[in-house]
Structure formats: C-alpha cells, structure tokens
C-alpha positions in Angstrom: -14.5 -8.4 -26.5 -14.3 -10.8 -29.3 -15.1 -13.8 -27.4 -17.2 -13.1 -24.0 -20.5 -12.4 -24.8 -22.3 -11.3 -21.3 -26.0 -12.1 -20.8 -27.4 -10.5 -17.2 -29.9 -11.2 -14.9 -30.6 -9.6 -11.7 -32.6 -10.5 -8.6 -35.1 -7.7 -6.5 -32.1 -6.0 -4.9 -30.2 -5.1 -8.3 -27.6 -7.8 -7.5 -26.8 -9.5 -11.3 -25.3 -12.3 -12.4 -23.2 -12.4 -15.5 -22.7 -14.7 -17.8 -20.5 -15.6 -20.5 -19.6 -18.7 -22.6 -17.0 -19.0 -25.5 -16.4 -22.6 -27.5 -13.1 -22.3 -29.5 -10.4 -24.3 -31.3 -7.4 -25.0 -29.7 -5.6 -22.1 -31.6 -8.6 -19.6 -30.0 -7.6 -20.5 -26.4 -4.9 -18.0 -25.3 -7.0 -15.4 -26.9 -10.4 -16.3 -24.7 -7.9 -16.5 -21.8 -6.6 -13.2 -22.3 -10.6 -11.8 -22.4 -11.5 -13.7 -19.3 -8.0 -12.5 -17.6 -8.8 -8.8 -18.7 -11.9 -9.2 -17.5 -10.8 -10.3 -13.8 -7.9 -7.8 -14.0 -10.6 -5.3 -14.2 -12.6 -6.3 -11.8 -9.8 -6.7 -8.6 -8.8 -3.2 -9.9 -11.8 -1.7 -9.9 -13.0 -3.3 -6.5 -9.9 -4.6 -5.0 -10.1 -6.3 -1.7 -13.7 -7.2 -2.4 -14.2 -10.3 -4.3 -16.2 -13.1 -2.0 -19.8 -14.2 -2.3 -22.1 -11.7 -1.9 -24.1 -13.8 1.1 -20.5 -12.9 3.0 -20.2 -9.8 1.9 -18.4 -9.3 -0.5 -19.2 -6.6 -3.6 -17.9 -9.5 -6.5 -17.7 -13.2 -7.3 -16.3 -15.3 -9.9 -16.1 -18.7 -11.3 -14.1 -20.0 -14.5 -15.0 -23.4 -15.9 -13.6 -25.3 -18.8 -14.0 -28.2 -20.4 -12.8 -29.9 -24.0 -15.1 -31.7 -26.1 -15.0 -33.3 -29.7 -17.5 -32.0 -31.8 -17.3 -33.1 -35.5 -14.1 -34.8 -35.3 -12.6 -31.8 -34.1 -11.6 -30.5 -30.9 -13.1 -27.7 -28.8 -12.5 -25.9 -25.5 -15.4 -24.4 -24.2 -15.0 -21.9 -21.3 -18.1 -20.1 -19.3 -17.2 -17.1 -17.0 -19.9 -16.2 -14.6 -19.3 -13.3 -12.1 -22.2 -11.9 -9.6 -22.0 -8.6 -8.5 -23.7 -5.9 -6.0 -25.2 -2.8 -8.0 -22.4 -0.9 -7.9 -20.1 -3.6 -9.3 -22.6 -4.1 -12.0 -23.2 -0.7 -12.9 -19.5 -0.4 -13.6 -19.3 -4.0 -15.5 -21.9 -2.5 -17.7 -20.2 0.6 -18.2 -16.6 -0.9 -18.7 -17.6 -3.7 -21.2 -21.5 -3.7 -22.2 -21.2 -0.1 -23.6 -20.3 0.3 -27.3 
C-alpha cells in the first residue's frame, strides 16, 4: 500500500478496529481509491456474505469518508477508511496487508 497506512486497536475480546487516513492532491485520488477498493475487494472475498456490524453479527464492517479541503491555497481530498473486524477477520487483515 502506498497510501493506507493502518493503525489497530482492539477491545477485550480481540475484535479490532482499523484505521486508515490518506490526504492527497487531486491527481492522487484514483490511486487512494484503487487502495481502499482493493482493500474492500479483499475483504468480501475473503469473508463474503459477512460484512455487517459486529453487535449483529456480522465478522466485518466498513466505513469510507471523504472530504476536500484547501490547505495552502491548494486543494486536498482527504479519505479515512476504518473497517472493524472479529479475530479471525483481523488476523487475516494483518496477514494480507500489515506483513512486509
């Protein structure tokens, strides 16, 4: 990943939460949306049929956000991927894209 840098946190029953934020020029977009794409691709591969909150069930989660700001005169689109996951979906998040 040359973008998504993931920081983690769990909770007292392994569940994580991972976290990502990337603030780009306009030219930078398509390739932060292709990270955060690959990274979702992966995921409803990997556990297909299984993203929902956690509370309901479910072994994934996701939410994308983005917003544009001017910073220095120039502008900037800054996107933050957070997913949550069970242990097993972590484990294999960490395996898949935290390993070198």
């Amino acid at each position: 990943m040359d973008y998504l840098d993931f920081d983690t946190s769990e909770d007292e029953h392994g569940c994580a939460s991972l976290e990502a934020m990337a603030s780009v020029p306009p030219a930078q977009v398509p390739a932060v949306q292709a990270e955060i794409q690959q990274v979702l691709d992966w995921a409803h591969a990997a556990f297909p049929g299984l993203q929902a909150p956690l509370e309901e069930g479910g072994e994934w989660d996701f939410q994308v956000q983005q917003q544009s700001e001017v910073v220095a005169g120039h502008t900037r689109q800054t996107f933050t991927l957070s997913l949550t996951g069970t242990p097993q979906f972590c484990e294999a998040f960490r395996g898949r894209f935290l390993t070198g």
